[in-house]
C-alpha positions as CSV (number, residue, x, y, z in Angstrom):
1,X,-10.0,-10.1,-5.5
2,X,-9.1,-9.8,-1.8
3,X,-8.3,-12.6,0.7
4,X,-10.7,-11.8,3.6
5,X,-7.8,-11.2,6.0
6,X,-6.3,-8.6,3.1
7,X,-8.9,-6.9,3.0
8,X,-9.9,-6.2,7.0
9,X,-6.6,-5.2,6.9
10,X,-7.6,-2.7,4.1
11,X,-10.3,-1.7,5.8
12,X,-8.7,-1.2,9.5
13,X,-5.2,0.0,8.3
14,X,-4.8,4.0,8.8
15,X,-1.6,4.3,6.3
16,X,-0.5,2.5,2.8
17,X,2.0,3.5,0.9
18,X,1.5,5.2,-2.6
19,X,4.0,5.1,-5.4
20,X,3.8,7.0,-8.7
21,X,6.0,7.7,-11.3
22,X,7.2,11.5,-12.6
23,X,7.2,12.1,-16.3
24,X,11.1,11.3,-16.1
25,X,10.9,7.7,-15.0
26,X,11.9,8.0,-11.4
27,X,9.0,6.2,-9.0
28,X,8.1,8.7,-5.8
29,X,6.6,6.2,-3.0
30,X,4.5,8.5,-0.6
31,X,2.9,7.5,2.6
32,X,-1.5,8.2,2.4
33,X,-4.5,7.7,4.2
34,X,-6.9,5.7,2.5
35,X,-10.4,4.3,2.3
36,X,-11.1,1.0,0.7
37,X,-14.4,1.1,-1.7
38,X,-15.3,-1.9,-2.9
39,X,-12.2,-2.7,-5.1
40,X,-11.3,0.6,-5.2
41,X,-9.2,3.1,-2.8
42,X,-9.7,6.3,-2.4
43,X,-6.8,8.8,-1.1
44,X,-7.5,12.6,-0.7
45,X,-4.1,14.9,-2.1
46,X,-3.1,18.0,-1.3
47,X,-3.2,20.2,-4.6
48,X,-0.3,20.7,-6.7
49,X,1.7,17.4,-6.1
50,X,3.5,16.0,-7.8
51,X,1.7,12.8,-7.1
52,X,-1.0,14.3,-9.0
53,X,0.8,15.1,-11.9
54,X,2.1,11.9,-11.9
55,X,-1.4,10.4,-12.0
56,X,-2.6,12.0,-14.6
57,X,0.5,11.7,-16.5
58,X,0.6,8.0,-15.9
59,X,-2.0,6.5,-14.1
60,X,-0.3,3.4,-13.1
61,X,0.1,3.0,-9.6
62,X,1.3,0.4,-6.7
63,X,0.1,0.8,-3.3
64,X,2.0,-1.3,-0.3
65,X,0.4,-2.2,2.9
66,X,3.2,-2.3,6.1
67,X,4.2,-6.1,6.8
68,X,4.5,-7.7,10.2
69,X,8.5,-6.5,10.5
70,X,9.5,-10.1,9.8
71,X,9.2,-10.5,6.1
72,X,5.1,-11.5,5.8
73,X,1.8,-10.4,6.1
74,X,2.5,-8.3,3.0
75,X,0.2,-6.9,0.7
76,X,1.0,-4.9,-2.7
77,X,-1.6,-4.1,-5.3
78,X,-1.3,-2.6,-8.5
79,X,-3.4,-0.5,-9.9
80,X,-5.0,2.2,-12.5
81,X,-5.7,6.0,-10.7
82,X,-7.2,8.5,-11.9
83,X,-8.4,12.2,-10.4
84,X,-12.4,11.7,-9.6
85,X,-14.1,15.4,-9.6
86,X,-17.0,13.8,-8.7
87,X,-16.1,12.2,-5.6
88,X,-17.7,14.0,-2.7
89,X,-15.3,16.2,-0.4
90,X,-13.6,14.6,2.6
91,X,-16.1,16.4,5.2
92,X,-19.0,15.0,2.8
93,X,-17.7,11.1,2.8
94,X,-18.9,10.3,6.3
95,X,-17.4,6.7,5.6
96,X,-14.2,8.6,5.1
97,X,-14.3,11.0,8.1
98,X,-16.0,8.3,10.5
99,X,-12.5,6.3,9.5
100,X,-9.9,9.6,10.2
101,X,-12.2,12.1,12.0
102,X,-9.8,11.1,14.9
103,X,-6.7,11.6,13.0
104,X,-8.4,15.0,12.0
105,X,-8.8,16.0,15.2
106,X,-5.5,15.3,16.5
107,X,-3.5,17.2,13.6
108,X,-5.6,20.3,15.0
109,X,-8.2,20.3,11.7
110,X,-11.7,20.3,11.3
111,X,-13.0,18.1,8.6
112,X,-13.3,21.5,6.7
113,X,-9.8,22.4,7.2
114,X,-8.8,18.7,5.9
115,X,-10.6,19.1,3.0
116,X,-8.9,22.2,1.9
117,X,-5.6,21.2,2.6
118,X,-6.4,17.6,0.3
119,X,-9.3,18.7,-1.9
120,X,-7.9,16.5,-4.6
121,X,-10.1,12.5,-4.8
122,X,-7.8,9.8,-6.3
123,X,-9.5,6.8,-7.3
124,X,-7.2,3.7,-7.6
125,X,-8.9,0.7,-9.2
126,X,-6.8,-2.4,-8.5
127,X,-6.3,-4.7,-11.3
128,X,-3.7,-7.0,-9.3
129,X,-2.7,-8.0,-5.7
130,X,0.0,-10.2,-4.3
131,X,-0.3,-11.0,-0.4
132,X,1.9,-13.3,1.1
């Protein structure tokens, strides 16, 4: 599904940006770290969002990777997400925390204080992607 320079990008890039859409139409775009899993991204929420009520409201979502700042190296997906219970906490994905355990560290957290503050797995499988 992914152009092997798409996805290294997907699997180095630290940020993408999420957009959902509340019950009354209006998209909310919100920036989230990610891991890529096979054809599948994972993003960790805080609870209570409205980004999760979205999802589970409508769980059609678009996800936008940062161009080059002159117009290419774009990538935009689209995608079905849904809430995973039974994806392992973030200081239990050692894929995850190997990725951010910097990041983690620099906001002050430990990898159990991350997971309390975005206990909530999103699982976005990706039906479509556009890259130019």
């Amino acid at each position: 599904m992914f152009k092997d320079n798409d996805r290294a990008r997907l699997e180095q890039g630290v940020a993408i940006w999420m957009t959902t859409v509340r019950s009354d139409g209006q998209p909310q775009t919100s920036v989230v770290w990610f891991l890529l899993e096979g054809d599948e991204i994972l993003v960790y929420s805080k609870d209570g969002t409205i980004r999760n009520r979205n999802v589970v409201d409508n769980p059609k979502v678009s996800l936008n990777l940062d161009g080059n700042g002159r117009g290419g190296a774009v990538v935009t997906m689209e995608g079905t997400s849904r809430i995973d219970p039974d994806t392992p906490a973030p200081k239990d994905h050692a894929v995850y925390l190997e990725k951010y355990h910097s990041l983690i560290a620099a906001n002050g957290w430990t990898p159990e204080e991350f997971g309390r503050k975005y206990p909530v797995p999103i699982r976005i499988s990706i039906n479509s992607v556009r890259a130019w």
